[in-house]
Every structure is written in C-alpha cells, then in structure tokens.
N, C-alpha and C positions, 0 to 999 in steps of 0.2 A: 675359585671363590675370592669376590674382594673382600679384603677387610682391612680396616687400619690397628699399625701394631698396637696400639693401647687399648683395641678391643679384645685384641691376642692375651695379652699383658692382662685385663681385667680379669681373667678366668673363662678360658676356655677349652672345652674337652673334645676329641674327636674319638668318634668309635663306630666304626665299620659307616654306614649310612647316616650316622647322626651327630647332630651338632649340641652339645649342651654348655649352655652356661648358667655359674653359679655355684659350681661342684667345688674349684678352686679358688677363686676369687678372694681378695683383702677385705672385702666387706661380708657379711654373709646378709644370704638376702632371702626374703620368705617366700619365694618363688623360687625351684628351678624350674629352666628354661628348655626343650629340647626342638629342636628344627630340623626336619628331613625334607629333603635331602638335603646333605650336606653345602652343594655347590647347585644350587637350580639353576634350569635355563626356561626361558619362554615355554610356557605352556606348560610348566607343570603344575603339579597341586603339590604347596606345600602343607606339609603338618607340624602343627605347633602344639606341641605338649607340655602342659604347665602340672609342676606339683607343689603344692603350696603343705611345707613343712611343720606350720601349725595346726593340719585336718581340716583347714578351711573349707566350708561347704556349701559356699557361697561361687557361683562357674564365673571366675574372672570373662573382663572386656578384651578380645584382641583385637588388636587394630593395623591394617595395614597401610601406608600410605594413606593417614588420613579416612579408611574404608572401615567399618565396624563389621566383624564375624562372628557368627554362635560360637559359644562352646557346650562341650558334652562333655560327662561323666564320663572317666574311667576306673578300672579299681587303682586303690592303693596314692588313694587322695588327689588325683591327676584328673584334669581339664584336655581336652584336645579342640583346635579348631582348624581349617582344613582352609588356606588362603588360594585362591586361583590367579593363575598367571595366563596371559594370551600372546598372540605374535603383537597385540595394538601397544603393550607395556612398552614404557623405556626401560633398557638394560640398564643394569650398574646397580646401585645402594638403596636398596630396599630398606626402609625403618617399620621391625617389627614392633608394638607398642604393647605390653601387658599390663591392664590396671584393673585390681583388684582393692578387698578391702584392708588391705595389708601396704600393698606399694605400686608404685609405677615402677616399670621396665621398659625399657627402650635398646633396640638391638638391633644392630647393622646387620643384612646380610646382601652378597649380593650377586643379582640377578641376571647370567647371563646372557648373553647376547645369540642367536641362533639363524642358521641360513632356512629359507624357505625356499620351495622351488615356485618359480612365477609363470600362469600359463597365460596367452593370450588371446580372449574370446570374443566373435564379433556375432552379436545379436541383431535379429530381425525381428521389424514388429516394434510394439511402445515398449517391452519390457516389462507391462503393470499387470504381471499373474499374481493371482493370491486374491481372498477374497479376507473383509473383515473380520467377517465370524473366524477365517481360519486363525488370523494372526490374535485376536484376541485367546482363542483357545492355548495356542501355543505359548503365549506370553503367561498365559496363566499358569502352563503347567509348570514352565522354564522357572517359575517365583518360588514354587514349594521349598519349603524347608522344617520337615518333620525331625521328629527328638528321634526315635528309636534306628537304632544301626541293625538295617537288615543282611547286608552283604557281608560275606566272611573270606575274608582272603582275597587270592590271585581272581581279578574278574575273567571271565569265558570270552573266548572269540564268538561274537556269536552268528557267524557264516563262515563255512570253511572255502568260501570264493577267493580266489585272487585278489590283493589288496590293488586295485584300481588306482583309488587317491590317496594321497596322506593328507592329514591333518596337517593345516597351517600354510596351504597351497597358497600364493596370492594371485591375483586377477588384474591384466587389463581388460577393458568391455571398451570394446571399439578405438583400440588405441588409448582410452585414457585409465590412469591409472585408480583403481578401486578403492581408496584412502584406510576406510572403513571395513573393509572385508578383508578373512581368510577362511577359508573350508573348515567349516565348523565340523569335522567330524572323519572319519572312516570309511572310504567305499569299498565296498565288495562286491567285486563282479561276478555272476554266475548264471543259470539259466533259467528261465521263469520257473517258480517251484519249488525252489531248493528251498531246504528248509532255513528257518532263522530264529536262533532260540537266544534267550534270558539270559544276556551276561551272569547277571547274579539276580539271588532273590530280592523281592520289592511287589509292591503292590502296583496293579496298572490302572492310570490315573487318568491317560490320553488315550480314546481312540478316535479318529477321525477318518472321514471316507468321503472319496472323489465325491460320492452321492450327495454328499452333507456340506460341500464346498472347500473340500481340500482340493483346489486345484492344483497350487505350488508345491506342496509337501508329498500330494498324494496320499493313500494309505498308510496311515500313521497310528504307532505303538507309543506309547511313551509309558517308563516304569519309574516311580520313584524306588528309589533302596538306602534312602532314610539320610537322615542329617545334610540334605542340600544334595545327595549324590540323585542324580536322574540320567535314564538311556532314553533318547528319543531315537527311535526305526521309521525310515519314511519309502519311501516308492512301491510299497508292497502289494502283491496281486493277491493276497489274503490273509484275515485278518482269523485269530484262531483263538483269540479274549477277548472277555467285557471289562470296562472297568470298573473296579472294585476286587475284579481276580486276584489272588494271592500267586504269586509265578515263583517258582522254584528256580535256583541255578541250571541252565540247561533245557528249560523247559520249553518246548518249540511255541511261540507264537504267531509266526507265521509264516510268510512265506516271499521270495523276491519276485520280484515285481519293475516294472519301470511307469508305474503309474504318477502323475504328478511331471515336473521338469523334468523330467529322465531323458538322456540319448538312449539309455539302451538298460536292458534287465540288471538290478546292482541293489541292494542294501547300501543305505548312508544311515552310520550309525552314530550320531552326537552324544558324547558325555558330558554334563555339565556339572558342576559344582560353583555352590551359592550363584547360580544365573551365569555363570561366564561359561563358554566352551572350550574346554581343556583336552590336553591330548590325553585319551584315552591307553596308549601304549604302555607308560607307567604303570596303570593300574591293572593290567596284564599281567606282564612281567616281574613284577615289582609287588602291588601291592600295599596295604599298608596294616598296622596290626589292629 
C-alpha cells in the first residue's frame, strides 16, 4: 500500500483487512473512516465505511477520483459505499473524498498495480455483431443501482466448469493492441447443459434471447443484488427465469450454452458494481459484510 508518512502520522489504524482512519488522530473528526481492503490492487471493489459520531442521518457523498458513489445505510450510524476499480485505472494514489454535512475528508490510498495475461486474437469478417436493441438493453441493465442489499455474504461460483478465462485478460485483435478492453468477467467451460445457478439472491432484471437479437451476448441472464452489485450470464442454451423473478442463492437459471460469440460451450459471467466490471473472485472468497 502506498501512503505518505504524514498520512501515517495523521491517525491511522490497521486491523486484519481494514484500514481506518480517525480512531487516533490530533484532530478528532466527525467521521470515521474505514477502507477494505487494506492495500487494493486493479479490479477490486473497494468499501468505504463512514460512521459519523454525531448519529448523522443524513448518507454522506463519496467520491473517488473526482467520481461520485451511493452510499447505504448500515447499523450503528455507519454509511458504506462500494468504489470499483478495472485493469483501464492508473495504479498508485487514489484520493478517497468524504463530504458530508459535518466535514470534508480526503484520504490517500493506494492502488496497486497488477499483471494480466495478454491473448492474441485474429478475427475474420467486419467484426460489427451485436444489434442495437442488444447494446441498449444491456447498458440499461449495467446503469441500475437499487437501495436494498440483497446478497449476504461469500457470493456462489455459479458453474462448477473449469475456469477457462480470467478476468482482466487483454487482447490484441489482429495484431493491434485493444486500448480499451479486458474480459469483463469469468469463463467457465463445461458441456452444453450443465447447470448454472444464482451467485447470490437479486431480482432478474435482464433476459434476452438470440431470437430477440442477442446475437453478441447470446442468451442472457442478468440479476441485480441491490446497491449497484449485478451478475450478467451470457452464451446460454437455456434460459430457466422471467424477469421480475426473485432468484435465491444457488438457484439454477440456466443452463451453458455457446450461443452468441462463443468458440465453444462456456458461461461468461460479468460482475459489475456502479457500471464498471470488477473482478468477481473477491466477492467469492472474500466477501464483504
């Protein structure tokens, strides 16, 4: 983690995965501060937990880089707002900003730097799949950002296939370098049929089908699970919800498929928070409370 010593020096706490500041510090301040994880790198999701020691009940502004993020209710007078990070970020000195109606905060943390693996891909044809209606659909769903926190905990693998790709892969396409792109997501290879269930609970918001002009995506799931978290499922050879479903952790929606861009039968499963695509492996592992 970078940080300069008088940020040190200003009051800062370490404790197991979290950073807080404000606990020690020379000044007392009406916000404490908390940031997990401690030391990020590309593509995570951080969480910024504010608790404002006068019961303020008013959910401070977070800001990052200039960027504005919701915050949410927790108990015990505490704010969280959940910053995404991708491989397109510069590494180094993130300025996190909290302003509420009490004070401004401003808070260095910073952002490490990460290897990707680079594949190199030569396409045939114009390259122009996808139809309008698809990319509208999909942008719209990628925008949501609902109040209520559906998912509880460690999120679900939700194909037990072979991890294929990782997340944050990058691309040459024909020799030239892809500026703008990394593999938004998780592949899983398996055999047409296998099942594919519900990281976590959320309502399903996206369905779309080859029939309907998915031709890039293919068969496509998409579940919100509240405050900016969303799973989009694309290449699927069946589709097993409506949307408006209520989907439980675990709950099969459907099924693999290589419908859409596909070489071959695979779930690709994108997590997004506030619109960016994040690595999903955190929220596995890890988790957040």
């Amino acid at each position: 983690m970078v940080m300069r010593r008088r940020d040190v020096l200003a009051g800062l706490v370490a404790t197991g995965g979290l950073v807080t500041w404000g606990l020690m510090g020379q000044t007392a301040h009406a916000y404490d501060v908390t940031i997990s994880p401690t030391s990020p790198q590309l593509g995570d999701t951080i969480s910024v937990i504010v608790r404002a020691r006068n019961g303020a009940s008013v959910a401070p502004t977070i800001m990052a880089n200039g960027k504005a993020y919701p915050s949410f209710p927790l108990p015990d007078n505490r704010f969280r707002a959940f910053v995404p990070t991708s491989p397109l970020d510069p590494p180094g000195r993130m300025v996190i900003q909290v302003d509420g109606s009490e004070e401004t905060r401003s808070l260095a943390v910073g952002l490490r730097d990460r290897s990707f693996r680079t594949q190199w891909i030569t396409l045939r044809g114009s390259g122009s799949l996808g139809t309008d209606h698809e990319f509208d659909r999909v942008d719209a769903f990628k925008a949501l950002v609902t109040p209520d926190r559906l998912w509880s905990g460690k999120l679900l693998r939700p194909s037990q296939g072979r991890v294929s790709s990782e997340y944050g892969v990058r691309r040459y396409y024909n020799g030239e370098f892809a500026e703008n792109y990394y593999h938004r997501g998780v592949d899983y290879a398996a055999g047409t049929g296998a099942p594919i269930v519900a990281p976590a609970a959320g309502y399903v918001r996206l369905v779309g089908r080859v029939a309907d002009g998915f031709e890039l995506h293919g068969n496509t799931v998409g579940i919100d699970h509240g405050q900016g978290l969303l799973s989009i499922m694309i290449h699927l050879s069946r589709i097993d919800v409506q949307e408006g479903d209520f989907v439980k952790a675990g709950q099969r929606v459907g099924a693999i498929g290589s419908t859409g861009a596909a070489t071959g039968p695979h779930l690709h499963w994108g997590l997004y928070m506030n619109q960016v695509s994040v690595d999903p492996v955190p929220w596995r592992f890890d988790g957040f409370e």
